[in-house]
N, C-alpha and C positions, 0 to 999 in steps of 0.2 A: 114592520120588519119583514114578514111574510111578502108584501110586496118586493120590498128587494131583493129575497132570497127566489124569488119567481125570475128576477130579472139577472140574477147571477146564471140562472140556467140555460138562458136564451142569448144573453149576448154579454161574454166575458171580457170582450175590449173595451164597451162603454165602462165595466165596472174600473176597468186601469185606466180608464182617463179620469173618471170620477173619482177614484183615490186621489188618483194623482193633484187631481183640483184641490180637497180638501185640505184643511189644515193638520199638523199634526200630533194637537191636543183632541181635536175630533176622532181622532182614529186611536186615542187610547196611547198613545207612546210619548216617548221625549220633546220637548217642543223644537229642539236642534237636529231630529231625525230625520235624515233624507228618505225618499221613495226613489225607485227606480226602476222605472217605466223605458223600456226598451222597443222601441217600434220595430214591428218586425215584416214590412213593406217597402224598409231602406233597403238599398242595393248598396251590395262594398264595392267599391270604386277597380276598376279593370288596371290591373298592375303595368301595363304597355301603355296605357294610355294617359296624353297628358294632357291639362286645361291648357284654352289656346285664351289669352288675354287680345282683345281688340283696342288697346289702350296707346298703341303704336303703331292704328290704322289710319291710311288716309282716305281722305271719304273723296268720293265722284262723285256729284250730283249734277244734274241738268236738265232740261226740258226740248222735244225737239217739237218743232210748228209747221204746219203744211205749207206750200205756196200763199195760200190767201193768209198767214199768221194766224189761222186757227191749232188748237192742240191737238198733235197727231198721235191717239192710241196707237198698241202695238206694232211700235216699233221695234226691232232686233238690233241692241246695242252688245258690242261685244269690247273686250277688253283684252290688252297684252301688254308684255312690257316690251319696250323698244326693244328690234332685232332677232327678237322669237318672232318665229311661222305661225304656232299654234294660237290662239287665244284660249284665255284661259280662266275667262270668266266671261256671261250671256247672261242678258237679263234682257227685258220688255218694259217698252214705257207703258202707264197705266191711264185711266180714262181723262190725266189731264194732261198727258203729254213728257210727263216725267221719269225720271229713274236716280237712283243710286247707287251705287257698290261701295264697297271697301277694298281697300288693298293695299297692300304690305308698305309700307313706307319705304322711303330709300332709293325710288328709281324713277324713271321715266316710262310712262304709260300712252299707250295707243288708245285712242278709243274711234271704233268703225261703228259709223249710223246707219242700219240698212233697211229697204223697204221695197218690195217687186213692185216696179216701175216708177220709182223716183232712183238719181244718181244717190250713190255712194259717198258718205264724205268723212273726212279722219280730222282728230285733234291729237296735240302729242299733249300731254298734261304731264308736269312737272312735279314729282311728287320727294324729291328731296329736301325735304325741311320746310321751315319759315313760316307756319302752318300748318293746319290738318285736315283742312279740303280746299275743293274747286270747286266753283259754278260754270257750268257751259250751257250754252244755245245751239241748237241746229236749228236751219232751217231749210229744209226738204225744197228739192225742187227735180221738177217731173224732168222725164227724160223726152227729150224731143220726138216729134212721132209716135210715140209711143200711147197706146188708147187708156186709160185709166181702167 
């Protein structure tokens, strides 16, 4: 018992987990008696802010390939919805040529391939219903003239 009364004084949180563990004929009380152990490194949730569910996203996925059909890393893919300027969503393909996004269901989506010194090229991807992703391909090709 002196050992645990050593260990009561050095760290009081292991002893509220370790009640907590216990049963509660071991601890002397009711066999029906709750314990209640209040973690207190929860954060109370920000009154303004709301969970965003991804449960009625659509997924972009694709892969873009150089000239020779090898996978071409970092690439700059960008995203929009049809008839917006801005895009509004950038990602980068990763060491095999890939990328994903998500995005809001319901509309019709742009997506620009870009890469300094191969052309530019766009897919419109359909994102109103019928499913919940796309698979796309590019395949990069260099710009004439132009030195690598």
């Amino acid at each position: 018992m002196n050992q645990l009364a050593g260990t009561l004084l050095v760290c009081p949180s292991v002893l509220l987990l370790t009640l907590a563990a216990l049963p509660a004929k071991a601890l002397g009380g009711a066999p029906n008696s709750a314990i209640s152990v209040q973690d207190s490194s929860s954060k109370a949730e920000k009154p303004g802010k709301k969970k965003y569910s991804h449960a009625n996203d659509f997924l972009i996925r694709g892969t873009v390939f150089n000239e020779k059909a090898f996978a071409f890393p970092g690439v700059d893919v960008r995203f929009r919805k049809v008839g917006e300027k801005k895009f509004k969503w950038e990602t980068y393909t990763n060491s095999r040529g890939e990328f994903a996004q998500r995005v809001p269901e319901g509309s019709n989506y742009e997506v620009l391939v870009h890469m300094k010194g191969f052309s530019d090229q766009t897919r419109t991807i359909e994102a109103m219903g019928g499913g919940n992703e796309e698979n796309v391909a590019f395949r990069m090709q260099p710009i004439a003239g132009d030195k690598k």
